[in-house]
VEXLUMMI-185084 format. One line per 5 residues: number of its first residue (from 0); their letters; for each residue x, y negated, z of N, C-alpha, C, O, CB. Coordinates in nm, 3 decimals. Glycine has a CB too. Layout:
NUM	a	X Y Z X Y Z X Y Z X Y Z X Y Z | ... .
//
This chain:
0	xxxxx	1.019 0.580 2.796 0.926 0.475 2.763 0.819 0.530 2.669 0.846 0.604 2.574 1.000 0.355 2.699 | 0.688 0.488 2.704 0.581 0.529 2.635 0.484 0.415 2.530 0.436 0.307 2.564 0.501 0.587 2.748 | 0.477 0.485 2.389 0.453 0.366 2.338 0.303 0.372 2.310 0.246 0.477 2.279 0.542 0.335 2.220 | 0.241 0.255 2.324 0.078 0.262 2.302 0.064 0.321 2.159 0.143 0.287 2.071 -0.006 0.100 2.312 | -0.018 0.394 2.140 -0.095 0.422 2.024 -0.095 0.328 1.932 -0.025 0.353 1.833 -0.218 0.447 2.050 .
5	xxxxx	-0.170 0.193 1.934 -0.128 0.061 1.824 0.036 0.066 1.787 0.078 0.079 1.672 -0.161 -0.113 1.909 | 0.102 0.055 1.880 0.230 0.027 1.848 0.284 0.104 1.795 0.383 0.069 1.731 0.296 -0.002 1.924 | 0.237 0.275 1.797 0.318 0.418 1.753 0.209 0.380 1.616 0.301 0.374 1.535 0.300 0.612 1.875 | 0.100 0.354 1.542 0.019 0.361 1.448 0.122 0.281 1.387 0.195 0.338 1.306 -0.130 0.322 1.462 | 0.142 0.154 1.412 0.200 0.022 1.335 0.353 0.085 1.269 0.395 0.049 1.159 0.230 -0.133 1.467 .
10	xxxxx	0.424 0.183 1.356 0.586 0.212 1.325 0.505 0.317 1.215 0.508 0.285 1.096 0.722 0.288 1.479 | 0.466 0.387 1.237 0.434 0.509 1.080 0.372 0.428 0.994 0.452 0.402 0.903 0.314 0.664 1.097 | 0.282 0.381 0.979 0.272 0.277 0.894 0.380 0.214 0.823 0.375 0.227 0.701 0.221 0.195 0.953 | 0.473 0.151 0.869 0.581 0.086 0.794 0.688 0.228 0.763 0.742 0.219 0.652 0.657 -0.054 0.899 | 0.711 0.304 0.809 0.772 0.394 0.796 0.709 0.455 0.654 0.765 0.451 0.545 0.771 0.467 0.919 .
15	xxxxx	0.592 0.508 0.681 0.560 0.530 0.530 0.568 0.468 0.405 0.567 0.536 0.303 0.465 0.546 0.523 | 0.575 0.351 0.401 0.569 0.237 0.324 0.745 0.266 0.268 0.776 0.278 0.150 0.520 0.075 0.426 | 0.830 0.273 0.370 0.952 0.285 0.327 0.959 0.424 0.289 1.049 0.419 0.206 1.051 0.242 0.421 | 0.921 0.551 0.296 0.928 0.660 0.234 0.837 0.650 0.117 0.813 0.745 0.043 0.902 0.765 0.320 | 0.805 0.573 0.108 0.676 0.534 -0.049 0.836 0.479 -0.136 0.904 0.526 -0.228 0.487 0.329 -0.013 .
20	xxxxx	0.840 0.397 -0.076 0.957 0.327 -0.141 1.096 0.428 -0.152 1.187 0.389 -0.225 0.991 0.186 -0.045 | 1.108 0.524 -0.097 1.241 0.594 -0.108 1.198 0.665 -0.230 1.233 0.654 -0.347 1.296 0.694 0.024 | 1.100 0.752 -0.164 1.004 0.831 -0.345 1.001 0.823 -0.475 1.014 0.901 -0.569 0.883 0.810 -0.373 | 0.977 0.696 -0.457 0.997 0.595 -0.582 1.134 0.601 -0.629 1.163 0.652 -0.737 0.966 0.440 -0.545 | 1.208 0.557 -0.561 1.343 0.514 -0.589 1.422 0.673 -0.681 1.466 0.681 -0.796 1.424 0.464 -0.410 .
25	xxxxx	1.410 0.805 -0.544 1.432 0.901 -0.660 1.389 0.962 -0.766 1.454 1.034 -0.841 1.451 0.965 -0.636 | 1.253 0.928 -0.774 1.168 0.985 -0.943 1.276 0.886 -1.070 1.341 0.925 -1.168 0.921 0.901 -0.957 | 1.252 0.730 -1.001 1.300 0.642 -1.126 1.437 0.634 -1.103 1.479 0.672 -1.212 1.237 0.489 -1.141 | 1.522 0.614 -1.044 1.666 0.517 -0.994 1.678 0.378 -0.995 1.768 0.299 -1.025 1.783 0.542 -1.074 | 1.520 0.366 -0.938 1.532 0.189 -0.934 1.434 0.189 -0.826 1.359 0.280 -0.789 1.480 0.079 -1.090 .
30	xxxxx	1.456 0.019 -0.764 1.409 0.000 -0.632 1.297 -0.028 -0.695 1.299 -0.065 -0.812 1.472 -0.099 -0.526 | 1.131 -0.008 -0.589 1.086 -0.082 -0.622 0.996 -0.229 -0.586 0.883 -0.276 -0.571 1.064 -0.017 -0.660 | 1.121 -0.256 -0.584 1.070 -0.447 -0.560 1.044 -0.547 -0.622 1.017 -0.660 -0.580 1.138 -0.523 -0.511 | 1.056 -0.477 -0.807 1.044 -0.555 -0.877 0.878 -0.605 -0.894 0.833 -0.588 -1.008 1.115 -0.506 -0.980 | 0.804 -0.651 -0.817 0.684 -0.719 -0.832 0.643 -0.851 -0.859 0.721 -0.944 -0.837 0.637 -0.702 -0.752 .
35	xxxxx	0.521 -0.872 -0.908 0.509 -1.008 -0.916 0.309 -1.016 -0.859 0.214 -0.938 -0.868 0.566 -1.068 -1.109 | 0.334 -1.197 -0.787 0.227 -1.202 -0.775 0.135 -1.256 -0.906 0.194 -1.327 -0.988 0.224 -1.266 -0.666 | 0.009 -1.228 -0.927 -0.085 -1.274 -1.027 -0.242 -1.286 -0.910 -0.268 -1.256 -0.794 -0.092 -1.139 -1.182 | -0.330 -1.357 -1.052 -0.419 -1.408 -0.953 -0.554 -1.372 -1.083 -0.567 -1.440 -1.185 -0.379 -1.601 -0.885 | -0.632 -1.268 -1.052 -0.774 -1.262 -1.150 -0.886 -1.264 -1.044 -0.889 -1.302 -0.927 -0.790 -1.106 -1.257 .
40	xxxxx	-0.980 -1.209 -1.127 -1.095 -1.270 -1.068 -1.236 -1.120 -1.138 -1.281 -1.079 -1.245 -1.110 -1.480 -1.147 | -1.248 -1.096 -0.990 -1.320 -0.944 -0.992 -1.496 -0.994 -0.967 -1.542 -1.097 -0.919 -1.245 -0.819 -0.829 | -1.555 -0.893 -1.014 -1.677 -0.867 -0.946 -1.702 -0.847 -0.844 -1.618 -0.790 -0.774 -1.726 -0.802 -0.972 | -1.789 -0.872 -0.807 -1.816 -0.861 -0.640 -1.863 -0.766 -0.605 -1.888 -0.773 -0.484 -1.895 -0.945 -0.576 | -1.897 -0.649 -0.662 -1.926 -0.478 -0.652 -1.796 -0.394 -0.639 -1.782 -0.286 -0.581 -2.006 -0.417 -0.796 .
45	xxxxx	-1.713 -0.464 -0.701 -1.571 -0.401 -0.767 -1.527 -0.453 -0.627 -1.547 -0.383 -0.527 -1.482 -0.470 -0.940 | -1.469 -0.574 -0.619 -1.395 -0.601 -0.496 -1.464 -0.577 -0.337 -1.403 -0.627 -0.242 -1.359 -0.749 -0.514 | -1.558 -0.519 -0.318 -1.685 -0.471 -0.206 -1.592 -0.351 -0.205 -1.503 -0.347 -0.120 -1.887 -0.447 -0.258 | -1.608 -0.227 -0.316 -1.521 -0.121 -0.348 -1.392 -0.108 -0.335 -1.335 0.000 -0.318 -1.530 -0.098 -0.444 | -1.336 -0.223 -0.344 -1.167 -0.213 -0.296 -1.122 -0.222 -0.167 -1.020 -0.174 -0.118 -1.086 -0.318 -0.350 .
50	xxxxx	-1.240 -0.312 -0.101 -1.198 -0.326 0.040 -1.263 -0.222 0.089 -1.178 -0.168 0.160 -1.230 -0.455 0.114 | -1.359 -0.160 0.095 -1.416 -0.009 0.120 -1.266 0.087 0.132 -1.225 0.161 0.223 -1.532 0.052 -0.037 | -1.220 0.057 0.028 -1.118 0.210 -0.021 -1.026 0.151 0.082 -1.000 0.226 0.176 -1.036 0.240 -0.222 | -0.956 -0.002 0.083 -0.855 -0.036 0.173 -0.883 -0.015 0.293 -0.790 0.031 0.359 -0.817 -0.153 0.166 | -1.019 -0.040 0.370 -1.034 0.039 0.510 -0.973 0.152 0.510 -0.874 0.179 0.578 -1.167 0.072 0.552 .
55	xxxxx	-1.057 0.258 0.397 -1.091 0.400 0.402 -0.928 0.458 0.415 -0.885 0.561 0.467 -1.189 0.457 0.251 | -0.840 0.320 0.328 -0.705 0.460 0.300 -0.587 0.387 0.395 -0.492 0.451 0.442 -0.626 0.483 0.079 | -0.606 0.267 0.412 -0.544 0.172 0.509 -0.399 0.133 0.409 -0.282 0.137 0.447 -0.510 0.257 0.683 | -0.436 0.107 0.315 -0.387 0.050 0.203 -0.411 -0.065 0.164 -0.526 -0.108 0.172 -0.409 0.107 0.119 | -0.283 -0.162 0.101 -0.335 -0.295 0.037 -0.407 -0.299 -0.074 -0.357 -0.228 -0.161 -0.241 -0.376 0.006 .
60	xxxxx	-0.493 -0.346 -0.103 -0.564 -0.311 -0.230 -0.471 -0.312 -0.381 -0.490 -0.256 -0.489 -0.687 -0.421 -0.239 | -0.358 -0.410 -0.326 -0.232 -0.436 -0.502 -0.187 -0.280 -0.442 -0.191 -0.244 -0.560 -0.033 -0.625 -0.514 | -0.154 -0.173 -0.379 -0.099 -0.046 -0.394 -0.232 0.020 -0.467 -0.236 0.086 -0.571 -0.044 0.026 -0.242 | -0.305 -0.006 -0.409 -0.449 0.100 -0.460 -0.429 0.091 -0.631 -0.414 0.185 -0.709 -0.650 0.015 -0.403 | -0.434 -0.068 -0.661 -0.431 -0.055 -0.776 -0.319 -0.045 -0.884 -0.310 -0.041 -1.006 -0.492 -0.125 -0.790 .
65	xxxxx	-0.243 -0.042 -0.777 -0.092 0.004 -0.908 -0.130 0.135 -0.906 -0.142 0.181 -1.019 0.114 -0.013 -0.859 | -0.159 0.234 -0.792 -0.162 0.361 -0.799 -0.247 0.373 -0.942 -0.183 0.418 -1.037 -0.224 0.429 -0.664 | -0.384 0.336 -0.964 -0.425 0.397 -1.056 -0.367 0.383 -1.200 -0.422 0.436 -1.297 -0.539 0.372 -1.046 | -0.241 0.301 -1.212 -0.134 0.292 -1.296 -0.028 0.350 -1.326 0.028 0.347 -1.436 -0.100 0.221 -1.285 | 0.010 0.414 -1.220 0.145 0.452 -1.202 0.120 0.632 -1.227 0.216 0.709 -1.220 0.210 0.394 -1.033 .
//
C-alpha cells in the first residue's frame, strides 16, 4: 500500500511532535504536558511575524514561543 504524500507529511509531523516530546522527557524526567492555556494580546507586526515563522517552520506559534524560553 502506497501512501499519498499528505498522508506520509501528516504521520512525520505527529511523529516528530512525539520525539519532541520523548527529548524532553530525557533532558528533564518529566512529561511534558504540563501546559496551560492563557490569552494576551500582541501587535499586529509581531503576530504578522509569528504566523510568517509558523508557515516558514510548520510550527504552532505557543511551540515557537516556548522555544524562545526554553
Amino acid at each position: 500500500m502506497q501512501l499519498s504524500e499528505r498522508i506520509h507529511k501528516r504521520i512525520m509531523k505527529q511523529g516528530e511532535e512525539v520525539f519532541g516530546m520523548l527529548e524532553e522527557y530525557d533532558k528533564t524526567r518529566e512529561w511534558p504536558m504540563g501546559r496551560e492555556r492563557i490569552y494576551i494580546t500582541l501587535d499586529e507586526k509581531v503576530l504578522k511575524k509569528l504566523k510568517a515563522l509558523k508557515k516558514r517552520t510548520e510550527k504552532p506559534i505557543s511551540r515557537i514561543i516556548e522555544d524562545k524560553f526554553v
